[in-house]
Every structure is written in structure tokens, then in C-alpha cells.
N, C-alpha and C positions, 0 to 999 in steps of 0.2 A: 872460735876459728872455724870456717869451713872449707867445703873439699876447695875452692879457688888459691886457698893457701897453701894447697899441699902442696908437695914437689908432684908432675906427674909420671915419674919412673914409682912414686908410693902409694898414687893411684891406682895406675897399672898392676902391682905388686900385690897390695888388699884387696883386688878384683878378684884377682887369680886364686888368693888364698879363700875368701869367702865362697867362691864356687867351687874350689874344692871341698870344702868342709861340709856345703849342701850335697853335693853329691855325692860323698861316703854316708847321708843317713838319709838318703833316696833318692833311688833313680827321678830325675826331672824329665818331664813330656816336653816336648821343641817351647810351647808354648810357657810353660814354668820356667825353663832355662830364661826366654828372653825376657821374664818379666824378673828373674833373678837379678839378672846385667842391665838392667834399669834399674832396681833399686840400689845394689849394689854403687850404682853410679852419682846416690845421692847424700856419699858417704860424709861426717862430720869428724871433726876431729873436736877436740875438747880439754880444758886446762885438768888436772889433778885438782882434784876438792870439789870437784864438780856433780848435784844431784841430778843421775841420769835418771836416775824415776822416783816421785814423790810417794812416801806412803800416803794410800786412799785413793790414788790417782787409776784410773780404768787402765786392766789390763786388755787392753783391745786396740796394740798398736805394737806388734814384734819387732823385735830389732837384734842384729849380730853384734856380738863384738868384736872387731877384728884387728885391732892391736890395742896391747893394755893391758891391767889390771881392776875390777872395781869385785865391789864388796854388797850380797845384802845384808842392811845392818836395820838396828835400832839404838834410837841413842834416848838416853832416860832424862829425865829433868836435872838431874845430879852431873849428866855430861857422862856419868858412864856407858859405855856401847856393847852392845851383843853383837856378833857378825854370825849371820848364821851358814852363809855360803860363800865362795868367792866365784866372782865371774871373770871366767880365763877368756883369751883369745879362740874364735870360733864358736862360742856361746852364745845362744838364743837367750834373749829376756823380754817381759813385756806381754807375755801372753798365760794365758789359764784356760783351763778346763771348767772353770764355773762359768756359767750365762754371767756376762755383766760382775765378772768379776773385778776386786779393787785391790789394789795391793798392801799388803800387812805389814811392810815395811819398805827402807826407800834401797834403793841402788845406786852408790854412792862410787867415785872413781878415786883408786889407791893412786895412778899415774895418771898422765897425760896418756887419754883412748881415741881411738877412732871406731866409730860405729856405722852405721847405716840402717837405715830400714826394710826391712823387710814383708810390703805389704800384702802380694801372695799368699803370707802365711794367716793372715791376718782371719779369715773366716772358713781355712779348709781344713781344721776340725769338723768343723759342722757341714759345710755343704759337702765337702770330697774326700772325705774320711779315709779313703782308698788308695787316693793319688801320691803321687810323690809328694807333694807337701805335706799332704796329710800324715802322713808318714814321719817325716821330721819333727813336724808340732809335735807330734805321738812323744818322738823320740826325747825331744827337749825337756817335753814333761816329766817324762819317766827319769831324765835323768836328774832333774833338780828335785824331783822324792829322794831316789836314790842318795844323794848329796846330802838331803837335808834326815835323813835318817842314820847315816854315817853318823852327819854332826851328833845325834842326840845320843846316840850312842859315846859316844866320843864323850858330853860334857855329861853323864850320867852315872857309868860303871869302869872307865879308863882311868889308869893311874896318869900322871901327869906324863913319863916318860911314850906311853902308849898314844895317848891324846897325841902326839906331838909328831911321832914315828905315823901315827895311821894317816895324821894328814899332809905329812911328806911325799908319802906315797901315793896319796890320792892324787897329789901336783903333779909327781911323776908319770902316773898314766895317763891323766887329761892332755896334758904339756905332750906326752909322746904319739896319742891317739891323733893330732894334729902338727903332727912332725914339728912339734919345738923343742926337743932334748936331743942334746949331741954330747955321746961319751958318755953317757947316763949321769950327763950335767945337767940343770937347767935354774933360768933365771927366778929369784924370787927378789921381789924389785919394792919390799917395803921393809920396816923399822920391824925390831921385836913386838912393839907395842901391837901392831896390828896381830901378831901371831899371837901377840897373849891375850888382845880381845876375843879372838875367834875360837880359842880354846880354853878361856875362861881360868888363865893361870896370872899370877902378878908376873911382870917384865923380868923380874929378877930371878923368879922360879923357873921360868923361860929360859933366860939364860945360862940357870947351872944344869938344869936340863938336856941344853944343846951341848952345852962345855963338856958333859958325862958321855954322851953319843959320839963324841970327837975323839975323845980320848978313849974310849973304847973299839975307833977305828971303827964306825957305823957309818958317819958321815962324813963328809969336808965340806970345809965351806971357804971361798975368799971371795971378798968384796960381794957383792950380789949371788955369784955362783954358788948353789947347792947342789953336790955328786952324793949320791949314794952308793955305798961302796957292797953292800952286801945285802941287797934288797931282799933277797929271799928268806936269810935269817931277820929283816926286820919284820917283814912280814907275819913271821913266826909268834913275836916279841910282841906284835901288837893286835894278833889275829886279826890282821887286814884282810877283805875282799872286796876284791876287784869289781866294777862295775860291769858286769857281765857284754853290755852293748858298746863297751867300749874295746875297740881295737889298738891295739899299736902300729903307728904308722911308721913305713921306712922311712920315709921323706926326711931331710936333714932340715935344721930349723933353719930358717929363712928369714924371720924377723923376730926380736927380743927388744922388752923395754928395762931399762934399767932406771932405776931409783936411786932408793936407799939403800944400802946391805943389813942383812941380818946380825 
């Protein structure tokens, strides 16, 4: 499906959000901004099950995500999958720091996404290292280490209740950093299954897990919605930190996809 399908009150909408989200992780020059709102303008929309980036495929083609969920994974011969990060709403993917680098696994979409490209970004690591884009790339980067060092932490020395609390939390500040958590609610819009691949537990260990968080008054959860009710003690529980470059935004959320409930 593309942007000609979309309603245009949700064009207009993931305009607005996509320029926001560049321009909380760099001031844009007149010229950046207008070539932001040209690509922004060349946004896709996309089914659920869908591979937005092939592993092997060149990273030398950036893109936002700007409503949705997707996942990078690997899936083994056996049909089992690792997820080693997730890609939230206002997430750069598609680019690296290596010359000619290629991707190590694919990026695969949890729900029905809308994306865009983002070509600007595309070579101002290297040529404009300084500029406001440059600056974002910077940022993107740094944040999917960040993410992908959480993880290994996470599936290395964490007990399964910690695995579980640390990357609650990690949803809750991404989600809030781009004002999508209302009520210190926010949507998680896939099946246990997917939470137990990405934290490396069977589905059923997941679920007596979550059921022990509940009932200890940690969490709540209906339908889709996950509130975290005492962030600071879980915090504690799973010696979570905070992605230093990420902020929380006031902004109340303005668009959510929902799925499946946990």
C-alpha cells in the first residue's frame, strides 16, 4: 500500500510527527528542513509480516518509522527467531557507520507500519558530520548500540523477571521520549510470543512472569494497554538505565497501533 492510500488528515499527521522527532535530535538548516518534508512526503504504508530490510541488503538507504511496530530479528533454519531490538515509532533504521556496510539481520514489521525515507541522511555522516543531520545519524546510531547492549545484557546476566521489567521500561521511555505514553500507559500491540522471543524465555515462562508483576501491583495490563504503576521501584528490581540521550516528551500521544494484547 502507499502514501495514495492513505487518508490525507494521516499524511498530514506523520508529517508533523516525523518533523518533530528530527528536530528534537537536531536543529535542521532551512535547507535540511525542506528536504526533510520532501521525503517525509514519500511515506509508505505496509501490511504486518512484512520485511522492511533484508539481512545482507546495503545499509545506505535511511528510513523513519513513523507509525508501528517492527523488530530486528533473525530467524534460524529450525524457524526459531532472536529479536535483538525493536523498532518503535520515530526510529531511524537502514543506515551504519561502516563504509558499505550490510545488514546482519532483517527488519521485519510486528504491525501494519508507515515509513518513509529519509534521503538527507543518507551520506551526512561522512560529508556533514557537523550538520544537523549529521547529528541525528550520530544520534540513531548511538542509540541502536545503546539498545542493542541493554539487550545483551538483558539475555546474559538477568533473571527472567528483570529481562522483562528492564525492557518494559526501556518501551516506556522510547514511547514517552516521542510523546506516545498517556497516564504512564502505553501501547504494546503484539502476542507474548514476540516478548518471549526478544527476551529469550518460553511463552509460558513469560506469562507466569507477567502474572507475578500483576499481582505484586508492578504492572497492569488490559487488552493491548501496558501502565506501569511504580516505575522507580521497578527500575530498582531490574537495575535499569535510562538511555542518557533520550528525553521525555510532554506531548500527549497522538497516534497508537494496536494489535494483539499481551
Amino acid at each position: 500500500m502507499n502514501r495514495a492510500r492513505l487518508p490525507q488528515a494521516d499524511v498530514a499527521r506523520l508529517r508533523d510527527f516525523g518533523l518533530r522527532v528530527l528536530s528534537r535530535r537536531g536543529v535542521l538548516a532551512a535547507d535540511e528542513e525542506q528536504a526533510a518534508r520532501a521525503s517525509l512526503g514519500e511515506m509508505q504504508a505496509q501490511a504486518g509480516g512484512t520485511e522492511l530490510l533484508a539481512e545482507g541488503a546495503r545499509l545506505n538507504r535511511a528510513q523513519i518509522l513513523l507509525e508501528g511496530w517492527a523488530v530486528h530479528q533473525r530467524v534460524l533454519s529450525d524457524g526459531r527467531r532472536q529479536i535483538f531490538s525493536f523498532l518503535l515509532p520515530g526510529d531511524i533504521f537502514g543506515i551504519s557507520a561502516r563504509l558499505n556496510g550490510e545488514a546482519l539481520c532483517s527488519a521485519f514489521a510486528l504491525t501494519s507500519v508507515v515509513t518513509a525515507p529519509l534521503a538527507m541522511l543518507d551520506e551526512a555522516l561522512r560529508r556533514a558530520p557537523g550538520s544537523g543531520c549529521g547529528r541525528i545519524v550520530r544520534e540513531a546510531l548511538g542509540l541502536e548500540e545503546s539498545f542493542l547492549v541493554n539487550q545483551v545484557v538483558r539475555l546474559g546476566q538477568q533473571s527472567a523477571q528483570e529481562r522483562l521489567i528492564n525492557l518494559l521500561l526501556e518501551f516506556y521511555d522510547r514511547l514517552a521520549a516521542v510523546g506516545l505514553v498517556e497516564d504512564d500507559s502505553f501501547v504494546l500491540p503484539f502476542t507474548q510470543e514476540v516478548l518471549s522471543d526478544a527476551v529469550g524465555l518460553s511463552t509460558v515462562h513469560t506469562n507466569r512472569t507477567l502474572q507475578q508483576l500483576r499481582r505484586e501491583h508492578l504492572i497492569e495490563t488490559h487488552l493491548n494497554q501496558t501502565r506501569l504503576i511504580d516505575r522507580k521501584r521497578l527500575a530498582e528490581m531490574a537495575d535499569y538505565r535510562m538511555v542518557p540521550c533520550l528525553e521525555t516528551a510532554a506531548a500527549p500521544r497522538d497516534h497508537a497501533n494496536a494489535d494483539m494484547p499481551l
